[in-house]
N, C-alpha and C positions, 0 to 999 in steps of 0.2 A: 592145531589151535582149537580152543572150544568154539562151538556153536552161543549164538546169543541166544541166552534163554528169558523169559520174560521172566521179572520176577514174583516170588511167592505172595507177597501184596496184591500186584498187578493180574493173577491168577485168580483168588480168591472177589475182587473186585467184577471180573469176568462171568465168573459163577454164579454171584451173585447176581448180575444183571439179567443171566438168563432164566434163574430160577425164577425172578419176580418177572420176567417177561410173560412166563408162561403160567404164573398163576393170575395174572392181569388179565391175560390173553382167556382162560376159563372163566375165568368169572363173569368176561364181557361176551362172553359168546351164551355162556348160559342165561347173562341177562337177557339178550338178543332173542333166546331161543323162547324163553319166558312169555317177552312180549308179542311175539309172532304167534303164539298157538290161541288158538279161538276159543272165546268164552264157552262153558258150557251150556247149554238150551235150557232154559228156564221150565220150572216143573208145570205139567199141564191145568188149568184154569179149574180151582175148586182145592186142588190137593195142598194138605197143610205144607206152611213153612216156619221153619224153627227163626225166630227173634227172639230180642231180650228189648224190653222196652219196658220202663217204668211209669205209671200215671197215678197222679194224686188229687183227691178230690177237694176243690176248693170251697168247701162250704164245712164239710168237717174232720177234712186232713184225712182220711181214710187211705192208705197207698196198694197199687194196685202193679201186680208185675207181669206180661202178658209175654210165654215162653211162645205159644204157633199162633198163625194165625192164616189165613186162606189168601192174604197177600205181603209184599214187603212193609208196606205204610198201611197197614188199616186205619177206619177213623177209632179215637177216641170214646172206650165204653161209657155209658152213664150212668150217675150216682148222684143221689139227693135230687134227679129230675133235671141238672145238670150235667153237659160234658165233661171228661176229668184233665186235666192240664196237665202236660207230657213234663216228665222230671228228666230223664235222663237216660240215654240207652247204659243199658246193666252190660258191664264188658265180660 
């Protein structure tokens, strides 16, 4: 007598659930591993840092795009003896 064999549906069904088991399974482990590894150390006090931040002068529109700077948030440069008013970080 034959053996009961699962069928080819029921096979492919199988496969399938292991396949996506184990790309779930990497993904979540990579994200896991992602958020466990620690920030790197911030660069020592004075040394430039690369931003993109945009400012615009409100007295006669002049714009102004500020690539380093010696912190994350510097303050606002000034124009017409005026601070200039933040537009927009440049992505």
């Amino acid at each position: 007598m034959i053996a009961a064999l699962p069928s080819f549906g029921a096979t492919l069904w199988f496969l399938g659930g292991v396949v996506l088991f184990r790309f779930i399974w990497k993904v979540g482990l990579g994200m896991l591993r992602g958020m466990s590894s620690p920030l790197p150390a911030p660069p020592p006090t004075g040394e430039m840092r690369r931003i993109n931040v945009r400012y615009r002068c409100g007295v006669c529109g002049v714009e102004l795009r500020m690539v380093m700077a010696p912190d994350e948030d510097p303050p606002p440069p000034r124009h017409c003896l005026e601070d200039m008013d933040l537009v927009a970080p440049v992505d």
